[in-house]
C-alpha positions in Angstrom: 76.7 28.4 -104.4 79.3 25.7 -104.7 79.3 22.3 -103.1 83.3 23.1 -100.6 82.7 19.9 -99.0 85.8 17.8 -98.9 87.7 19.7 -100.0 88.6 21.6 -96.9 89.0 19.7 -94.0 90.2 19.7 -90.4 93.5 17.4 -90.0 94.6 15.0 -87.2 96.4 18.6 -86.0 93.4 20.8 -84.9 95.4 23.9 -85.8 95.3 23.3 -89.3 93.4 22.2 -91.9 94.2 20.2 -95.2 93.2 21.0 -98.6 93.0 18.1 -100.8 95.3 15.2 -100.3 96.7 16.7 -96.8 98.1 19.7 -98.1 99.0 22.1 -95.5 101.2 24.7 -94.9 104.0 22.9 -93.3 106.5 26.1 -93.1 105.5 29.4 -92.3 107.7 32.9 -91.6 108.8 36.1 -91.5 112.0 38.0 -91.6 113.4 41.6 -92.2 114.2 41.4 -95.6 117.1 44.5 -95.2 119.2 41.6 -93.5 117.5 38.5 -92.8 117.3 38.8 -89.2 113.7 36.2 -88.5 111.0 37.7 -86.5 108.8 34.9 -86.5 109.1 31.1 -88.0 107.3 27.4 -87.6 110.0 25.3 -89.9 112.4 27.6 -90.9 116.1 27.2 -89.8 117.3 30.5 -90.9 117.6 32.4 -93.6 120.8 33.4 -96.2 120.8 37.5 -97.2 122.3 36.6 -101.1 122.8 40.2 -101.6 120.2 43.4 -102.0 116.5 41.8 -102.4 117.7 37.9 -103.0 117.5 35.4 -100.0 117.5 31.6 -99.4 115.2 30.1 -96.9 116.2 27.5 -95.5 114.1 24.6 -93.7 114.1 23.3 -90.1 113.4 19.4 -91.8 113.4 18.8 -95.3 110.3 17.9 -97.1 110.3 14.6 -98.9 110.9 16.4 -102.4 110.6 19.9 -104.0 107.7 19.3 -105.0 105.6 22.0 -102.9 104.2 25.3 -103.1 105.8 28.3 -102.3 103.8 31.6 -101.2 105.6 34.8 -100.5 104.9 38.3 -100.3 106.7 41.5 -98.8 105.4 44.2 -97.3 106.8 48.2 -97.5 106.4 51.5 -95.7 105.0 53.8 -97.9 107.0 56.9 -97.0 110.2 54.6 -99.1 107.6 53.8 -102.3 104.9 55.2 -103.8 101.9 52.9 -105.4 103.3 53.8 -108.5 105.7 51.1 -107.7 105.9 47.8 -109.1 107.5 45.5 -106.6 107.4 41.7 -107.4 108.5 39.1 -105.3 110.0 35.8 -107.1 110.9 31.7 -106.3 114.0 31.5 -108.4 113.2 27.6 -109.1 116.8 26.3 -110.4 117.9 26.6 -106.8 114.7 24.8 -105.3 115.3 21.5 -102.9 113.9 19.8 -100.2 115.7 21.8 -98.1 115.1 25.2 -99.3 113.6 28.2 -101.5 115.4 31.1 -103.0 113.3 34.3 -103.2 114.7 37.7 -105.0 112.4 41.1 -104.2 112.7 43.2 -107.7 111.0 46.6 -107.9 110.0 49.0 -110.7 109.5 52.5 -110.7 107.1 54.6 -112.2 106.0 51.6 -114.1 108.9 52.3 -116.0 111.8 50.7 -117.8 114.3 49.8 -114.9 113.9 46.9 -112.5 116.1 46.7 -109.9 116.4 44.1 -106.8 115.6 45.8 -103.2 114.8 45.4 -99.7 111.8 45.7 -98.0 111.0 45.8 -94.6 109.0 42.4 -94.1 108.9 38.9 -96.3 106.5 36.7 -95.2 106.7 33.0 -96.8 104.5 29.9 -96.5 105.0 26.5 -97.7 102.3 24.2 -98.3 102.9 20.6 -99.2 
């Protein structure tokens, strides 16, 4: 197998660990993405609802540049969408800062031709610089 050593490695805070050049997920959340209401957050101040499926995320501290990486995924209750479904969730990078992430939710049924922004019941983000 391959050689992980050094690259993975515990950091000065023992929950964490750094990848690399002390990259570590330095926000973390979760929010109801029908209104924005957070359920859980390490670094997050709050969060703007934009309009159905588009949100803005905004940070407790800002980082010292936009240049991080931004995770995200939603999660959906099967009795609203099938797995025929297509739901993708975006960074819309023009409105990156150091301060924030925008994040639409877009979802296409039947692996069809129309693609729509929606809702869905959990958004869970994670920003690792």
């Amino acid at each position: 197998g391959a050689n992980m050593s050094g690259i993975v490695n515990e950091s000065a805070d023992a929950r964490s660990k750094t990848i690399g050049q002390n990259l570590r997920c330095r926000i973390l959340g979760r929010f109801k993405a029908s209104d924005g209401v957070v359920s859980f957050q390490r670094g997050i101040s709050g969060v703007t609802d934009n309009g159905v499926g588009d949100f803005t995320v905004q940070f407790t501290n800002a980082l010292q540049d936009d240049n991080f990486i931004c995770s995200a995924h939603c999660s959906y209750n099967t009795n609203n969408y099938s797995d025929d479904h297509i739901i993708n969730v975006k960074e819309r990078h023009n409105n990156r800062d150091n301060n924030q992430v925008r994040l639409t939710i877009s979802l296409n049924t039947n692996g069809g031709s129309y693609t729509d922004h929606v809702d869905m019941e959990r958004m869970d983000v994670a920003i690792f610089r």
